[in-house]
Backbone bond lengths (Angstrom), bond angles and torsions (degrees), N, CA, C in turn:
res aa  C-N    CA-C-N  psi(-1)  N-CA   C-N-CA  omega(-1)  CA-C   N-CA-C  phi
1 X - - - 1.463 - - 1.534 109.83 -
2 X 1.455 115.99 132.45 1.524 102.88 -161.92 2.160 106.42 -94.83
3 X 0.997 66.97 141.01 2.069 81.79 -174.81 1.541 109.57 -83.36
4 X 1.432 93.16 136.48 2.231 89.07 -172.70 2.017 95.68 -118.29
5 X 1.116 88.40 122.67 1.527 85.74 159.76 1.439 150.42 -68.55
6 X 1.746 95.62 -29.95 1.239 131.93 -175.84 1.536 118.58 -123.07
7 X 1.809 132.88 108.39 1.299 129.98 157.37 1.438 136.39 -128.54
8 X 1.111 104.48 126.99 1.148 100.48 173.78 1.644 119.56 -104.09
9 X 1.095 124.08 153.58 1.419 133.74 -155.63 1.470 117.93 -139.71
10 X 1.308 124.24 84.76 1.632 120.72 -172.31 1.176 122.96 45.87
11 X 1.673 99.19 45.50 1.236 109.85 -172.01 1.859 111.08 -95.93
12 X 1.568 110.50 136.70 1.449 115.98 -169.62 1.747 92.77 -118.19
13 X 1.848 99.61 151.20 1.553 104.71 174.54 1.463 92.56 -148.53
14 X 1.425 118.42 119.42 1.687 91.55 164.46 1.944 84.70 -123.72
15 X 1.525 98.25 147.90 1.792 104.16 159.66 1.504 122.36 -65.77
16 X 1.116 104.94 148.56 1.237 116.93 170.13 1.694 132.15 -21.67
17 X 1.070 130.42 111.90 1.720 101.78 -156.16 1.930 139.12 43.17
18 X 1.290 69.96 33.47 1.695 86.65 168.47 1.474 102.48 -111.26
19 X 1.667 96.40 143.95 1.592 98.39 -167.18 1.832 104.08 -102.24
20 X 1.250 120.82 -2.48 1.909 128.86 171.90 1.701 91.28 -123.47
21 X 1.198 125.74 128.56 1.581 145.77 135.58 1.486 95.39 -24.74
22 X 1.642 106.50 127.19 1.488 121.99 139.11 1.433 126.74 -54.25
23 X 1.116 119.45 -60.14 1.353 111.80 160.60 1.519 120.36 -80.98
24 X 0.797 112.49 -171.93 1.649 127.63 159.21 1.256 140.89 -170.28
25 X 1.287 125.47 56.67 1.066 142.33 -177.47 1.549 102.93 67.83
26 X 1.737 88.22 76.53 1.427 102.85 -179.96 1.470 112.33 -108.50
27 X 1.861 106.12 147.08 1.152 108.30 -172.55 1.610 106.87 -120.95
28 X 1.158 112.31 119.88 1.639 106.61 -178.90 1.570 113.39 -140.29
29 X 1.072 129.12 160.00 1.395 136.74 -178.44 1.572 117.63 -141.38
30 X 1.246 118.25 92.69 1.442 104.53 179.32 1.311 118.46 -89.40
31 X 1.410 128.15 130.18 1.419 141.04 -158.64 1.550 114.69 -93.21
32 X 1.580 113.36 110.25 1.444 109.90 167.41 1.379 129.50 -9.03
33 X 1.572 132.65 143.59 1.175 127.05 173.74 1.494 117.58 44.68
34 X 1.399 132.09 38.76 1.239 118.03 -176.08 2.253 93.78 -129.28
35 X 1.320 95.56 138.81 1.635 91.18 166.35 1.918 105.63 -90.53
36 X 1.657 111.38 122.76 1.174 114.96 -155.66 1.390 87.96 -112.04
37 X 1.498 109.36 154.30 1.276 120.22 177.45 1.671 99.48 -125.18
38 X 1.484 112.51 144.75 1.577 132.37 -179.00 1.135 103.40 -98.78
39 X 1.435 150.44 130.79 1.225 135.54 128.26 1.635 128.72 -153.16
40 X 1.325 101.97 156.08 1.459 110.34 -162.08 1.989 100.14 -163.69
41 X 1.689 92.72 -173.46 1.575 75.44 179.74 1.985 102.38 -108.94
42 X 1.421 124.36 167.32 1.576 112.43 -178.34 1.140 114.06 -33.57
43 X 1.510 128.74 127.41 1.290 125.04 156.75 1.552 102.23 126.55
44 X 1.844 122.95 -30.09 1.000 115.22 172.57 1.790 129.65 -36.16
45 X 0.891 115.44 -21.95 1.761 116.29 -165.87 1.306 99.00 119.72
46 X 1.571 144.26 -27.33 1.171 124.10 -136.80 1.839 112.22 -66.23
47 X 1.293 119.75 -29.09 1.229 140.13 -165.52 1.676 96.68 -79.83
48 X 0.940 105.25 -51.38 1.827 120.93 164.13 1.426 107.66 -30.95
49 X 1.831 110.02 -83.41 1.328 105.66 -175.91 1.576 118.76 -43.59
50 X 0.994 107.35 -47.06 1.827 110.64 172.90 1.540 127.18 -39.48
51 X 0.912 113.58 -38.33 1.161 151.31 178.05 1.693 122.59 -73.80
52 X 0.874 103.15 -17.52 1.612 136.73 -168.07 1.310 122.36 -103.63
53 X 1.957 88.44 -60.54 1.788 114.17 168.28 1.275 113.42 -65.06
54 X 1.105 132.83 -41.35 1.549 142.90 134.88 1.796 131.59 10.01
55 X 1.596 82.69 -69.01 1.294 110.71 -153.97 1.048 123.57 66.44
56 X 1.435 135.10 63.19 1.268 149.59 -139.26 1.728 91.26 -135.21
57 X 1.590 88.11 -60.38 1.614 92.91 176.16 2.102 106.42 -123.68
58 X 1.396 96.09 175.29 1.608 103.12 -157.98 1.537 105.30 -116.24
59 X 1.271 129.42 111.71 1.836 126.70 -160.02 1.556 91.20 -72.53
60 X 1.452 92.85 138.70 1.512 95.64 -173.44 2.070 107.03 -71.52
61 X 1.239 94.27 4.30 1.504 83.68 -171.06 1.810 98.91 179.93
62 X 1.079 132.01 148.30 1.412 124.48 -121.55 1.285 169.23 38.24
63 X 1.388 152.96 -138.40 1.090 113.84 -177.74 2.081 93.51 -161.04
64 X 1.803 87.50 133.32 1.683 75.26 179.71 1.650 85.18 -113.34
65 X 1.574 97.47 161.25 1.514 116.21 178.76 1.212 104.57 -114.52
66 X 1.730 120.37 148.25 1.599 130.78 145.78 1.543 112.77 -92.68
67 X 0.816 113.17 131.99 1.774 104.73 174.11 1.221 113.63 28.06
68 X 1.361 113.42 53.30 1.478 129.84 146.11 1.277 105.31 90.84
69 X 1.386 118.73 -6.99 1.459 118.21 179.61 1.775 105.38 -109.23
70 X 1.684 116.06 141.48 1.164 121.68 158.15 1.842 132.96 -29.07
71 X 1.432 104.17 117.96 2.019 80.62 178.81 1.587 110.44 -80.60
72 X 1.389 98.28 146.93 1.571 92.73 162.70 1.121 121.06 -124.71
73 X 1.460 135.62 177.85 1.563 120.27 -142.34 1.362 93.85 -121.89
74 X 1.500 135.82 49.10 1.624 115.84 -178.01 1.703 98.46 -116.32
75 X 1.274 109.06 142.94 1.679 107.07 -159.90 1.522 120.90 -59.73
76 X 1.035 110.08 -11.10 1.819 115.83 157.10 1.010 115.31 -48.30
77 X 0.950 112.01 -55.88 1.503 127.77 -156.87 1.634 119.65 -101.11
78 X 1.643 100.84 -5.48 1.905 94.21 178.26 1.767 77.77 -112.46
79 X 1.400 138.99 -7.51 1.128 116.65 146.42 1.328 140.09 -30.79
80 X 1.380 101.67 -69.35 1.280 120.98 179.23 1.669 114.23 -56.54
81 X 1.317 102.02 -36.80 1.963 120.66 -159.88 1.966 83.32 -55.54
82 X 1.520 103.03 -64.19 1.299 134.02 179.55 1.664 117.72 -17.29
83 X 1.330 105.33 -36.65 1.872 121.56 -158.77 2.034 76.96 -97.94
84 X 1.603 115.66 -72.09 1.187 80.10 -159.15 1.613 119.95 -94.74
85 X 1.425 116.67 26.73 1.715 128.79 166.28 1.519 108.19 -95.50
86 X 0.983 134.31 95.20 1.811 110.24 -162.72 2.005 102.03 -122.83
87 X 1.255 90.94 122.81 1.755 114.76 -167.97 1.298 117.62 -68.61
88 X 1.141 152.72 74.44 1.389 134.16 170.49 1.573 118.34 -74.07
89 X 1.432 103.03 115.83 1.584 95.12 157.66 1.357 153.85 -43.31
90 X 1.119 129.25 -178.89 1.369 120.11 167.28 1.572 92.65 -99.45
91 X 1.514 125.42 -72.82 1.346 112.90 -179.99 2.001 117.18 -69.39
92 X 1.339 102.12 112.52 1.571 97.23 -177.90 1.781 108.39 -73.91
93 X 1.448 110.44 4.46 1.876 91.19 159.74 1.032 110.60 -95.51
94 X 1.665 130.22 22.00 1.349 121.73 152.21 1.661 121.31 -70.73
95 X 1.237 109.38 -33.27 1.455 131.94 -176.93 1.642 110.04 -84.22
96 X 1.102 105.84 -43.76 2.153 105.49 176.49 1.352 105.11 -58.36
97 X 0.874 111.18 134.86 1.523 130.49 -166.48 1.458 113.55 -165.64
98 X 1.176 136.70 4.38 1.312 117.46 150.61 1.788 108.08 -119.94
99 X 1.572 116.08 -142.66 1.546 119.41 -175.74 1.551 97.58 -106.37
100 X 1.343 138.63 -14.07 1.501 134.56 -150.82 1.062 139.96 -158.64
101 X 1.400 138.21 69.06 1.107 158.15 -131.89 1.869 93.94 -4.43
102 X 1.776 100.98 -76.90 1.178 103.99 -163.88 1.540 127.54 -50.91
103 X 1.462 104.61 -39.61 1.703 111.00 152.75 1.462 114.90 -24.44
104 X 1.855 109.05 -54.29 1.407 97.72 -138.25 1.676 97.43 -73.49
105 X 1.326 105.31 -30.32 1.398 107.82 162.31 1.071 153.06 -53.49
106 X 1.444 120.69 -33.71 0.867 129.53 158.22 1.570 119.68 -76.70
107 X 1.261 126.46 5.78 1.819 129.47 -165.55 1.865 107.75 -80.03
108 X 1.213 101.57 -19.74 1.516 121.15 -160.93 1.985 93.73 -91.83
109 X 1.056 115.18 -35.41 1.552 110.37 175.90 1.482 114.18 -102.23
110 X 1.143 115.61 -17.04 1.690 128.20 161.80 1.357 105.71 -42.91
111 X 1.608 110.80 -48.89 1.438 123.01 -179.25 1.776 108.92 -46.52
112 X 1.126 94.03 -63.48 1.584 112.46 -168.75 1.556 117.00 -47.46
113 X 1.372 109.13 -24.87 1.405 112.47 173.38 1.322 109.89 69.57
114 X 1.995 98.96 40.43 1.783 98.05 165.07 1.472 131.10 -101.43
115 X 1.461 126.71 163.54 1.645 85.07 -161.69 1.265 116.02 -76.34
116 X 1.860 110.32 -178.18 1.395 95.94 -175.63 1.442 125.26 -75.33
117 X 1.392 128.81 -11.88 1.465 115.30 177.02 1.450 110.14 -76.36
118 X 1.488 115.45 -12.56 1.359 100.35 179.07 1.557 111.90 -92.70
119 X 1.577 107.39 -23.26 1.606 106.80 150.52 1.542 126.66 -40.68
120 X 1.451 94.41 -66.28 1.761 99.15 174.19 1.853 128.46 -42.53
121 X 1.590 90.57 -46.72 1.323 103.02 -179.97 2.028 104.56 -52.68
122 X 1.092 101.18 -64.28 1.995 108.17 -175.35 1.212 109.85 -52.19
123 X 1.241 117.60 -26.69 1.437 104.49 -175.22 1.659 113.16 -93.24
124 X 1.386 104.64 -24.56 1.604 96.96 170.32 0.950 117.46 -57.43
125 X 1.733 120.27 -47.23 1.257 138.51 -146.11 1.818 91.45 -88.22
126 X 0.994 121.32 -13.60 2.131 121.40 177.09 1.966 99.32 -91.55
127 X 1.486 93.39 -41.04 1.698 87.30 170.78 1.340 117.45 -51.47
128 X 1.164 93.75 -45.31 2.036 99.53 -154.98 1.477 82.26 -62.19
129 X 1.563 122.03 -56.92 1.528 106.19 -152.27 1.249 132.75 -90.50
130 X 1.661 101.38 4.88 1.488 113.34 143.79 1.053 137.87 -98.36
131 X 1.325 101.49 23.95 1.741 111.38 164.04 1.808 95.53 65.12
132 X 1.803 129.89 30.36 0.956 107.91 176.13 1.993 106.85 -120.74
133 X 1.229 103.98 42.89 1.315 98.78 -167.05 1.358 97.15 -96.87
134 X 1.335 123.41 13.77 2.166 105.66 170.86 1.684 95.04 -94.93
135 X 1.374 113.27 -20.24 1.491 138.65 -161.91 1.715 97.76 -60.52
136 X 1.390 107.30 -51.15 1.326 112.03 -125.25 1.519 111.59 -72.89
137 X 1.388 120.90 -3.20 1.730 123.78 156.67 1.187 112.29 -90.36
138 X 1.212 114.67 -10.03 1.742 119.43 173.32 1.994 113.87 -47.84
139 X 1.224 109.31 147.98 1.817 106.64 -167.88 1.785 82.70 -95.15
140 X 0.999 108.93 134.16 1.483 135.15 158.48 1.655 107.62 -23.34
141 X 1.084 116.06 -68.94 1.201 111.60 165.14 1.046 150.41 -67.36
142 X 0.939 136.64 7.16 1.676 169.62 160.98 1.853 110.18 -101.96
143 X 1.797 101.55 23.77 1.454 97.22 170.94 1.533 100.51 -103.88
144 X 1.419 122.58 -179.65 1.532 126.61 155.26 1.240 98.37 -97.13
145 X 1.469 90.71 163.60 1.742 106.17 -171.27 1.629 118.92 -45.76
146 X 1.463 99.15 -42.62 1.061 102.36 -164.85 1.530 115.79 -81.11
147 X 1.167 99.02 -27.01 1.822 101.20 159.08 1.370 120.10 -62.51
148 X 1.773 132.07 -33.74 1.076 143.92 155.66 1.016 109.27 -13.85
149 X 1.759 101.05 -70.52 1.553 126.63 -179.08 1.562 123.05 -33.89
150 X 1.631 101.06 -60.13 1.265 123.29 -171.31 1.995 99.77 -54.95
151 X 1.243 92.22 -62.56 1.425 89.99 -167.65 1.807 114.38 -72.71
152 X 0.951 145.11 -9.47 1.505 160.21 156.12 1.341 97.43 -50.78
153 X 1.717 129.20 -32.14 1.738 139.53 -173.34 1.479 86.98 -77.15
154 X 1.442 83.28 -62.82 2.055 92.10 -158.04 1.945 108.73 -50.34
155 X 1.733 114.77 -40.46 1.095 113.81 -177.67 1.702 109.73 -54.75
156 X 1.903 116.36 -17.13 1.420 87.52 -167.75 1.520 99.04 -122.37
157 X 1.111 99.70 -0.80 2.087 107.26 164.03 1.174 135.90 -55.73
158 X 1.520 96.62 -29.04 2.124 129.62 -169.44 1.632 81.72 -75.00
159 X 0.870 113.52 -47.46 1.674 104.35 -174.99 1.345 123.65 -71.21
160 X 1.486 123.51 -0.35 1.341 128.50 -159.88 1.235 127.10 32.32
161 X 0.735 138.86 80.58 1.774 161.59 -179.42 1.673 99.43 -83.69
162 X 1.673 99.23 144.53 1.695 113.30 -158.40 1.685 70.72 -100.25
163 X 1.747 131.09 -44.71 1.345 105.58 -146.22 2.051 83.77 -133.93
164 X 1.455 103.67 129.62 1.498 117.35 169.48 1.708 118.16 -75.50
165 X 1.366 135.62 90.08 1.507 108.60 163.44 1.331 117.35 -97.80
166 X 1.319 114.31 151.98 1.401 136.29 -160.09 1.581 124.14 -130.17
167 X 1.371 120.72 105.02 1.711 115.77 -173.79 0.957 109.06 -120.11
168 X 1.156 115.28 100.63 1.306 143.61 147.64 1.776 106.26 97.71
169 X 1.072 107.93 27.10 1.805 120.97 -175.16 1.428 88.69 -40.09
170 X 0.718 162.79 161.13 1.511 177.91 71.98 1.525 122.99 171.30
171 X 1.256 103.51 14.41 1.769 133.39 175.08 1.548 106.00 -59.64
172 X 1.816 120.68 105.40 1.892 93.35 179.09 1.459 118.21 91.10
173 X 1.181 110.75 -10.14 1.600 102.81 -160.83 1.365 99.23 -110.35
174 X 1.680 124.87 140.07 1.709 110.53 172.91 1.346 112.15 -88.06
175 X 1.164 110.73 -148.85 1.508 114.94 -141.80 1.431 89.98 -74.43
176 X 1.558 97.35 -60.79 2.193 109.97 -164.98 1.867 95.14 -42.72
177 X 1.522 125.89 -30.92 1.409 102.61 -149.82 1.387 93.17 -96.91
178 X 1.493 117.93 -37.04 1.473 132.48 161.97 1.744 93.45 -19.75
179 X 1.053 93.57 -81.15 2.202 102.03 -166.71 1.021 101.95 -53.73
180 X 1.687 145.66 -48.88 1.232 131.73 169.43 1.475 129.17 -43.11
181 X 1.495 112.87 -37.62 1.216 123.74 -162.68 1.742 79.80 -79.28
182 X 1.061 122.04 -80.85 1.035 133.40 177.06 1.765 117.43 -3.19
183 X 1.306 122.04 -72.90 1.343 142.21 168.13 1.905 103.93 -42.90
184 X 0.973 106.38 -51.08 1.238 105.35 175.19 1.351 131.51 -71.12
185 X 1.566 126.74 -43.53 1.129 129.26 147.72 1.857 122.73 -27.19
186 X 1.519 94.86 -60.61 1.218 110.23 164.14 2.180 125.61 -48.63
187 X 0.876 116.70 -23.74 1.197 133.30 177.60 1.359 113.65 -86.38
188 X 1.412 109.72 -44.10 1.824 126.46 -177.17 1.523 101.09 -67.29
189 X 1.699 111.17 -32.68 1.571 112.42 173.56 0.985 125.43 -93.19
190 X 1.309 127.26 13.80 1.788 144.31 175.44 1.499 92.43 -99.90
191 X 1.276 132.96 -25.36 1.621 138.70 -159.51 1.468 100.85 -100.08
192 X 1.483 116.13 15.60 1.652 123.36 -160.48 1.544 129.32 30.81
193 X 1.529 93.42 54.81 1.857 93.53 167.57 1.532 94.39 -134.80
194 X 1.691 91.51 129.92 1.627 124.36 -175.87 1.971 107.95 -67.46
195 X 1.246 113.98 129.78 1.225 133.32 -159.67 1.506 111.87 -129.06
196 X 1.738 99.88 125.59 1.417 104.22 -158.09 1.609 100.35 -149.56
197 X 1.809 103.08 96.77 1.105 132.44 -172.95 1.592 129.76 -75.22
198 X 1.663 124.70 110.08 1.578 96.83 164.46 1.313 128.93 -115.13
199 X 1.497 124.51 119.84 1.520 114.14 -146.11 2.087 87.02 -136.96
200 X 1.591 80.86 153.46 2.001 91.55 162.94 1.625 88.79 -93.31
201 X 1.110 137.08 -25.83 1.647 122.01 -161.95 1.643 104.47 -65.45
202 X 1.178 116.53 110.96 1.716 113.62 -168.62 1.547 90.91 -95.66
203 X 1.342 132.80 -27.78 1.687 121.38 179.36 1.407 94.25 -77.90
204 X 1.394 144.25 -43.93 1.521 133.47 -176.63 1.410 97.99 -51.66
205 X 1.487 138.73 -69.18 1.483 145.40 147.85 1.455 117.42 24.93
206 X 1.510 82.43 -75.31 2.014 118.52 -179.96 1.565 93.12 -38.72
207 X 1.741 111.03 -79.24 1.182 141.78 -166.45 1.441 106.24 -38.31
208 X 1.152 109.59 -81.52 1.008 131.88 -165.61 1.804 128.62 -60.45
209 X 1.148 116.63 -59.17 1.134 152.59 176.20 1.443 102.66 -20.13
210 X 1.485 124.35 167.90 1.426 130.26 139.31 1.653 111.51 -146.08
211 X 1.305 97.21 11.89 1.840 112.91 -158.90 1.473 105.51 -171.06
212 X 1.468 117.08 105.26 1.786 106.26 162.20 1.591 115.82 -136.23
213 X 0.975 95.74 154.87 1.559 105.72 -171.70 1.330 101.93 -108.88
214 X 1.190 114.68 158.63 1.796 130.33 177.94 1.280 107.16 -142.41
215 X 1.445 90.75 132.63 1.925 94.94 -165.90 1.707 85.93 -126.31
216 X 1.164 110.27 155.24 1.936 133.90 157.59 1.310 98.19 -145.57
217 X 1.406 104.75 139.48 1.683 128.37 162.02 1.095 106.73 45.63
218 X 1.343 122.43 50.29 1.830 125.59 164.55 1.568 108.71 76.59
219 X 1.197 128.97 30.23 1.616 124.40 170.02 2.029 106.67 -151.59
220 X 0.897 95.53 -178.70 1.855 102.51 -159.04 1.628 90.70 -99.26
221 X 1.240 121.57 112.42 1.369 104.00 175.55 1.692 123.84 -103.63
222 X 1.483 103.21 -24.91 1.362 120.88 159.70 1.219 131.48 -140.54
223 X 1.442 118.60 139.34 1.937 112.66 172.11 1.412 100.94 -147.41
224 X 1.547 94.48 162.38 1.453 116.58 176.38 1.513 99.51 146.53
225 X 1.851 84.13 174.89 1.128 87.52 176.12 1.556 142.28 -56.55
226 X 1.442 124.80 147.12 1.231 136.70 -179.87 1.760 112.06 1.36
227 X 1.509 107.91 -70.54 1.526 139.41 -158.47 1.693 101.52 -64.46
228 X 2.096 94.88 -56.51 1.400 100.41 -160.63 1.302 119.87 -74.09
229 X 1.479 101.44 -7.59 1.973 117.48 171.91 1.037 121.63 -64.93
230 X 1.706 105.17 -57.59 1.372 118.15 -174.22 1.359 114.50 -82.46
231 X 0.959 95.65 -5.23 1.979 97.42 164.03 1.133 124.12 -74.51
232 X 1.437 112.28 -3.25 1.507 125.20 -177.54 1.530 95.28 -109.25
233 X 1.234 110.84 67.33 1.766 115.52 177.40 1.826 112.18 -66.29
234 X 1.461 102.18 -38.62 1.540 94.24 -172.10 1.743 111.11 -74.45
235 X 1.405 104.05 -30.11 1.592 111.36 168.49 1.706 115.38 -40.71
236 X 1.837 98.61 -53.52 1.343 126.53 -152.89 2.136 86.03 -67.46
237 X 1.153 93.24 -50.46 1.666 98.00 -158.85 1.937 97.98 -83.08
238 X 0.783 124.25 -10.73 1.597 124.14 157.92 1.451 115.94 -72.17
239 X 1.250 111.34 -36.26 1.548 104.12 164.30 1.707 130.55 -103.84
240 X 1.350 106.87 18.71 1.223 144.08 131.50 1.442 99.45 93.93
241 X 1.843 106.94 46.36 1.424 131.68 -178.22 1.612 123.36 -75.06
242 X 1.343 89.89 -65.59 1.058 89.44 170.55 1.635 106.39 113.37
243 X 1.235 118.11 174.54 1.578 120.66 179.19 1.712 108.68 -124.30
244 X 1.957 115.82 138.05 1.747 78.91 176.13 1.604 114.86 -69.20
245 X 1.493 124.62 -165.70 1.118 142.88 -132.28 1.855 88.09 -89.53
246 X 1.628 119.58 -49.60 1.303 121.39 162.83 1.413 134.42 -22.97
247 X 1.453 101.15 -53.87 1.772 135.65 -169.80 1.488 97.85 -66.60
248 X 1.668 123.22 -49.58 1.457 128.59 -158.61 1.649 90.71 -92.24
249 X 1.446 130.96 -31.25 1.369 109.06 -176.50 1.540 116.37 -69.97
250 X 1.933 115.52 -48.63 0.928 90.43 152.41 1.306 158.19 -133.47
251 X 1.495 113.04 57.48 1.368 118.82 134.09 1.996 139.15 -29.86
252 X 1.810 66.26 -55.63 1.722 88.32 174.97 1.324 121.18 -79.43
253 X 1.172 105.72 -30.42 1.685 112.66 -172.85 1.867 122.44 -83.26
254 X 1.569 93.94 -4.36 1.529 102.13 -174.51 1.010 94.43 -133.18
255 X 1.836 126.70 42.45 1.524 131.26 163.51 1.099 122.50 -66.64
256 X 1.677 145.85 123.31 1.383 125.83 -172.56 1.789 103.92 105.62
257 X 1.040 120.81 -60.11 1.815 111.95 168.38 1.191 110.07 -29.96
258 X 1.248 110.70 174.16 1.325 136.76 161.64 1.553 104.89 -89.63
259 X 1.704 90.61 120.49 1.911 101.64 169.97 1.516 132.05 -41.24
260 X 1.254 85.85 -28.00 2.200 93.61 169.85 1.115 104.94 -77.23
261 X 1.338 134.13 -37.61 1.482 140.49 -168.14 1.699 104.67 -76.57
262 X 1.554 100.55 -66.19 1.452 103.95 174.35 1.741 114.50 -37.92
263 X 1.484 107.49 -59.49 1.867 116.07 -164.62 1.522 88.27 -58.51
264 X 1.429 141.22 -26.92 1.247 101.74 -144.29 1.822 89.22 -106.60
265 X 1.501 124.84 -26.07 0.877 97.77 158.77 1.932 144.76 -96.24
266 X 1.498 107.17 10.89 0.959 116.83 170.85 1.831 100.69 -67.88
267 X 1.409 119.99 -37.25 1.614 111.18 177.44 1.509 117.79 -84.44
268 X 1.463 117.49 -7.09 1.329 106.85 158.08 1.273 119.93 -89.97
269 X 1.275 129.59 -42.64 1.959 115.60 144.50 1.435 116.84 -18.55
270 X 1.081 105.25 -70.82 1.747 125.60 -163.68 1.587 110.67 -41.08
271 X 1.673 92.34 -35.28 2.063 105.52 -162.90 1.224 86.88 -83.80
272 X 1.427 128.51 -33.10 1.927 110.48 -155.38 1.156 105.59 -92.27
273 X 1.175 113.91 -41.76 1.581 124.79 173.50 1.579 103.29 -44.24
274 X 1.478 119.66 -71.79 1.436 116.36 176.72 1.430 121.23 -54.74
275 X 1.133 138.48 -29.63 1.738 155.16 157.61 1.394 101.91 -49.86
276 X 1.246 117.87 -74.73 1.866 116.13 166.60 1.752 113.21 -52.30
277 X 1.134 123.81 -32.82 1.227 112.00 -175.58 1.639 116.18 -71.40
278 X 1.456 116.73 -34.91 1.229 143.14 -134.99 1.795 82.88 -102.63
């Protein structure tokens, strides 16, 4: 029976002088152990729900759950929510906050009031395995983006977090840091922490994925797996999604077959490609 970490339940958000709700009586469930993919076009909510899952912000009206229980908002307790829900931005100078790599890492358990050798100990042990320990007297600002990146992960890993969210991690970044980021994500989910992505990259999606959701106008309109989503191309391209780059070749490329012929080998492409990707 599959276990959800994350729900939300007819849950509504609109901002402040906004004249349409961010949410709208949205229903979502994010599923244990699964790498989840977000997507929609700007404006869907997706940045919202995050934000939410957080406890960052408070749904004006429904109810999101952690492990099956209601959150509530008293600072004990969105403390705690905080260590194992852990937020990544889209811009990581929202997250830098001290002068020094290793600082910035360690600032998040400083909080916690643990002692310091067991401080010292986590933070070596997040350096080493982000490859940022030549880094780690380096001033924050004097990183490249993509190191930004790296360490904005590491600031919320030291805490061990059951569930990763992610906006727009691959925003800006070229190819080499793209695959780095990438590889690593991938590693954080071999270490069993559940990963919950919001990206425009619909072939990273493809790639990556084992679970994606599709949101329009503040509600969940489709999920599933990778294959069985994007098989819904006219859905995908009505809400002006799109297909990844795979999906449109062949669509296009097996124009004129016969539909039994086409379906059956567009899903044996579809499986190996995702099997090799995966």
């Amino acid at each position: 029976m599959q276990e959800y970490l994350l729900e939300f339940e007819q849950v509504y958000y609109t901002y402040s002088g906004a004249q349409q709700s961010a949410l709208n009586g949205l229903n979502l469930k994010v599923p244990l152990g699964k790498r989840c993919a977000l997507i929609g076009q700007n404006g869907c909510g997706k940045t919202t729900l995050f934000l939410l899952a957080n406890g960052l912000y408070k749904p004006d009206s429904g109810v999101v759950r952690w492990r099956g229980e209601a959150l509530n908002y008293h600072r004990n307790y969105l403390g705690k929510l905080r260590q194992q829900v852990g937020l990544i931005f889209q811009d990581p100078e929202q997250q830098l906050v001290a002068s020094t790599v290793e600082e910035d890492i360690s600032y998040g358990l400083c909080n916690l009031d643990l002692p310091v050798a067991e401080i010292q100990a986590r933070v070596e042990q997040v350096l080493l395995e982000f490859g940022l320990t030549a880094l780690a007297e380096r001033p924050v600002h004097h990183l490249s983006l993509g190191q930004k990146k790296r360490v904005s992960i590491a600031d919320v890993m030291v805490l061990n977090p059951e569930l990763l969210l992610l906006d727009e991690p691959t925003a800006y970044l070229d190819v080499k840091h793209t695959r780095n980021l990438i590889k690593t994500l991938q590693r954080i989910h071999r270490n069993g922490t559940t990963l919950m992505m919001a990206t425009h990259d619909l072939d990273l999606v493809y790639r990556w994925a084992d679970w994606v959701f599709v949101m329009d106008k503040g509600n969940l309109i489709l999920e599933g797996e990778p294959q069985d989503v994007f098989n819904q191309r006219s859905l995908l391209e009505e809400l002006e999604l799109g297909v990844p780059l795979i999906y449109e070749m062949l669509f296009d490329g097996l124009a004129g077959e016969d539909e039994g012929v086409k379906e059956r080998v567009r899903q044996r492409i579809l499986k190996l490609f995702h099997d090799f990707a995966s």
